[in-house]
C-alpha positions in Angstrom: -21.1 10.4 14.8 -23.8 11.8 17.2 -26.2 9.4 18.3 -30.2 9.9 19.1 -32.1 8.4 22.2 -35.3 7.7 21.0 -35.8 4.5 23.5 -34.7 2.6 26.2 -32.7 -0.7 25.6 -33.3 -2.6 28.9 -36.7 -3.6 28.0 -39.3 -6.7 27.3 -39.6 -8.6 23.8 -43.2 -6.6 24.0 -42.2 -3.6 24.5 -39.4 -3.5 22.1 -42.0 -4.6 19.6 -44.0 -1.1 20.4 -41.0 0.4 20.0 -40.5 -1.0 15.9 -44.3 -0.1 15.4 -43.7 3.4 16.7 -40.0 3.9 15.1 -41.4 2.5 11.6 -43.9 5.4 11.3 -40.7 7.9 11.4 -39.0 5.8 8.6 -38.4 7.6 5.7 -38.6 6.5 2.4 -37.6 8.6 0.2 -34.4 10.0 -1.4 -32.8 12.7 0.9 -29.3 12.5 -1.1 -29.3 15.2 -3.6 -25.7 14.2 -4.7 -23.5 11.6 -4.7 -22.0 10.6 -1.2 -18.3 11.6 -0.5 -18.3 8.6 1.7 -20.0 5.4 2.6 -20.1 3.2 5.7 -20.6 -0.4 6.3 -21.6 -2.3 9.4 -21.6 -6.1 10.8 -21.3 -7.3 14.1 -19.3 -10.8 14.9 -20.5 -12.9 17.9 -17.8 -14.6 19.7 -20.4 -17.4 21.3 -17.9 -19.0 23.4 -17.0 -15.7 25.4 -20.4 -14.6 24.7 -19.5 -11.2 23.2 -19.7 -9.1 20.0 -17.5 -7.0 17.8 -18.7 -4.3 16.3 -17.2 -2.7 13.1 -17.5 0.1 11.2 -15.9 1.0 7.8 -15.7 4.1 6.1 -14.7 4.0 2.6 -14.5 7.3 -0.2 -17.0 7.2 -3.3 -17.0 6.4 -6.0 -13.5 4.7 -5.6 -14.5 2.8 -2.3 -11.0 3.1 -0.7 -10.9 2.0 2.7 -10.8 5.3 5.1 -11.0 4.3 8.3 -11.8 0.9 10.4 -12.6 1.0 13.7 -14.3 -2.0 15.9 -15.1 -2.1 19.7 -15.6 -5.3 21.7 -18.3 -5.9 24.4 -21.2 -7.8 25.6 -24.5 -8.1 23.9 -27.1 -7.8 26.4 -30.1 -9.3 24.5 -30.1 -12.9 23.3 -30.9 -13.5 19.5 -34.3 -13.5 19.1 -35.8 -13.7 15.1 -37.0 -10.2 14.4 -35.2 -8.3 17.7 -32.0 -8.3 16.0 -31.0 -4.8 16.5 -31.9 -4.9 19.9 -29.0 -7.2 20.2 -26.3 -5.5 18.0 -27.2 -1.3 18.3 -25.7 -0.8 21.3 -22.2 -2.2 20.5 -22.6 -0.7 16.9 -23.6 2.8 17.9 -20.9 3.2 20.3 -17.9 2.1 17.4 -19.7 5.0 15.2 -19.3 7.2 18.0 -15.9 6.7 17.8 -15.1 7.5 13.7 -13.9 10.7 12.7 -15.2 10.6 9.3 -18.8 10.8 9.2 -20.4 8.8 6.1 -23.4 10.2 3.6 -24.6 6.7 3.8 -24.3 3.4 5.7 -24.8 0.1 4.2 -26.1 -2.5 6.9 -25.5 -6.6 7.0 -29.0 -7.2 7.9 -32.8 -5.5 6.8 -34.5 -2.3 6.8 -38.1 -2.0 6.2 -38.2 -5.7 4.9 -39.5 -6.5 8.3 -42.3 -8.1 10.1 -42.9 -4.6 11.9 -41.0 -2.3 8.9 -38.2 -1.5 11.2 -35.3 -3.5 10.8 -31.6 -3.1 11.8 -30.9 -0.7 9.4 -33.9 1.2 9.3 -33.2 1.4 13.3 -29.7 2.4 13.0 -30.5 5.0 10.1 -32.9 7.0 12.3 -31.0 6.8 15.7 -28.2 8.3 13.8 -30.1 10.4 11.3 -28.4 8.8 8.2 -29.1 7.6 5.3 -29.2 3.6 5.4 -29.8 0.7 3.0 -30.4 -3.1 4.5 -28.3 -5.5 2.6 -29.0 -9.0 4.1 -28.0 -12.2 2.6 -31.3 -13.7 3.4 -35.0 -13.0 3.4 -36.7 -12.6 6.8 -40.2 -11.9 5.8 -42.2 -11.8 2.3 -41.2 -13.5 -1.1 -40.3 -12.5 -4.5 -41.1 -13.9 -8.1 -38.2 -15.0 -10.9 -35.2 -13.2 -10.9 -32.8 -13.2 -14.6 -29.3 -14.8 -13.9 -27.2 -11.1 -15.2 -25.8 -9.0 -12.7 -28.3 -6.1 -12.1 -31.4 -8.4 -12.5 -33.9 -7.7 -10.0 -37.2 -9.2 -8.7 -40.0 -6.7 -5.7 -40.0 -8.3 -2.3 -43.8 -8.5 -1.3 -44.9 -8.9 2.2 -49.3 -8.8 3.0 -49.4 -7.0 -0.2 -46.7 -4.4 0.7 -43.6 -3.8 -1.3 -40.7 -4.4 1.5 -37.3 -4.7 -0.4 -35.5 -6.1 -3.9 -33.5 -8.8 -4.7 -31.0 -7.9 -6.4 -28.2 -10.2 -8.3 -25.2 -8.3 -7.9 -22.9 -10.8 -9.6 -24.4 -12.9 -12.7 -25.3 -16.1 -11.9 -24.6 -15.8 -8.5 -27.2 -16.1 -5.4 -28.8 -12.6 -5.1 -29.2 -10.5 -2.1 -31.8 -9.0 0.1 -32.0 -4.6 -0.3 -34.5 -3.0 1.4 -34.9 1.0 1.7 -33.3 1.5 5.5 -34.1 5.2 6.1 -33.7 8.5 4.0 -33.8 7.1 0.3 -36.1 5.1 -2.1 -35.9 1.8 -3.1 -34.3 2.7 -6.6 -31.6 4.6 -4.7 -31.0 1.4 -2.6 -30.2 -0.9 -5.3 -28.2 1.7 -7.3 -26.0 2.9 -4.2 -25.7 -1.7 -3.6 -24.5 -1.8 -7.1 -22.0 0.7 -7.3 -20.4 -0.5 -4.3 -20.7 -4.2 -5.7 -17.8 -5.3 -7.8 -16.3 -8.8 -8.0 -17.8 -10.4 -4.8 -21.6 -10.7 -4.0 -21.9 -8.7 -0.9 -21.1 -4.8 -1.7 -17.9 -3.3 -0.2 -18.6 -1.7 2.3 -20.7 -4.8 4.3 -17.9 -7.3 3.1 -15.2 -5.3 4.8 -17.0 -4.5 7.6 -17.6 -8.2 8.1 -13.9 -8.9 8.0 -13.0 -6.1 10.4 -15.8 -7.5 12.7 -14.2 -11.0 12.5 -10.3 -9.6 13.2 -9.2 -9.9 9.6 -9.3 -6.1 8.6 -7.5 -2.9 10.4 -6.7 0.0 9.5 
């Protein structure tokens, strides 16, 4: 996949905060998919703390059958510390350069983490979707900004994430009766077309396929 240098990495908590404000404006959110995706990616990132390295996976599985098509992961440093809000500043590096190295380009990758449901609207997967001009959807397991009202306990049920007024993301329960998770619009689709494309890929686990084997393949327990 061909990657886009819109910024600098090697820079202050500050100035990486200018770059979300700027980067969110380019965001967009709408549906660019016309048709259903051929494939779909997913993406995690696995921190070995003792070594003080990541792992960066990618997955690329066909739709609508979600077979696994390739894996590939790359090892290396991560040369920002975790800091609340700065996440992709920590894992983009390491993650763009493993999706440099697939040979199957996806329609659409799904990301362990947020996209616009953001304090600046610029999450990781709204940063990853316009650096490699894709479409992306956030899929996190937890909420890092705004709230949500009562959600029904059926598979499908789904409750707006509202942050200072502004819609950011869903919750969506992908398995009845089972904890929901966080979708937020990452770049090139709406927020319909993010929990629809999180649904299809769901089946009988919570996370969606594509993020579940990317997390495995990040922790060592998935090759192709």
């Amino acid at each position: 996949m061909r990657v886009l240098k819109l910024h600098e990495w090697d820079i202050s908590t500050a100035e990486a905060g200018q770059v979300q404000r700027d980067l969110a404006a380019s965001v967009v959110r709408s549906r660019c998919l016309f048709s259903p995706p051929r494939y779909v990616a997913g993406v995690d990132v696995g921190v070995d703390r003792v070594r003080g390295l990541g792992r960066a996976a990618v997955v690329v599985l066909s739709f609508p059958d979600l077979a696994v098509v390739e894996v590939k992961t790359l090892e290396g440093p991560l040369q920002w510390p975790y800091v609340p809000g700065f996440l992709s500043f920590r894992e983009l590096p390491l993650v763009l350069s493993v999706c440099e190295l697939i040979r199957t380009t996806p329609d659409m990758v799904l990301v362990d983490g947020q996209g616009i449901a953001h304090p600046r609207r610029l999450g990781l997967a709204s940063h990853l979707g316009l650096l490699l001009d894709v479409t992306t959807v956030g899929c996190a397991k937890s909420l890092l900004c705004g709230a949500h009202g009562a959600l029904g306990t059926h598979r499908g049920a789904v409750a707006d994430i509202v942050d200072a007024g502004e819609t950011v993301g869903v919750a969506v329960r992908t398995r009845s009766n089972v904890k929901p998770i966080y979708v937020s619009i990452g770049h090139k689709c709406g927020f319909a077309d993010a929990v629809e494309s999180v649904l299809h890929c769901t089946s009988r686990y919570r996370l969606p396929e594509p993020t579940r084997l990317a997390h495995l393949a990040a922790g060592g327990r998935l090759s192709c």
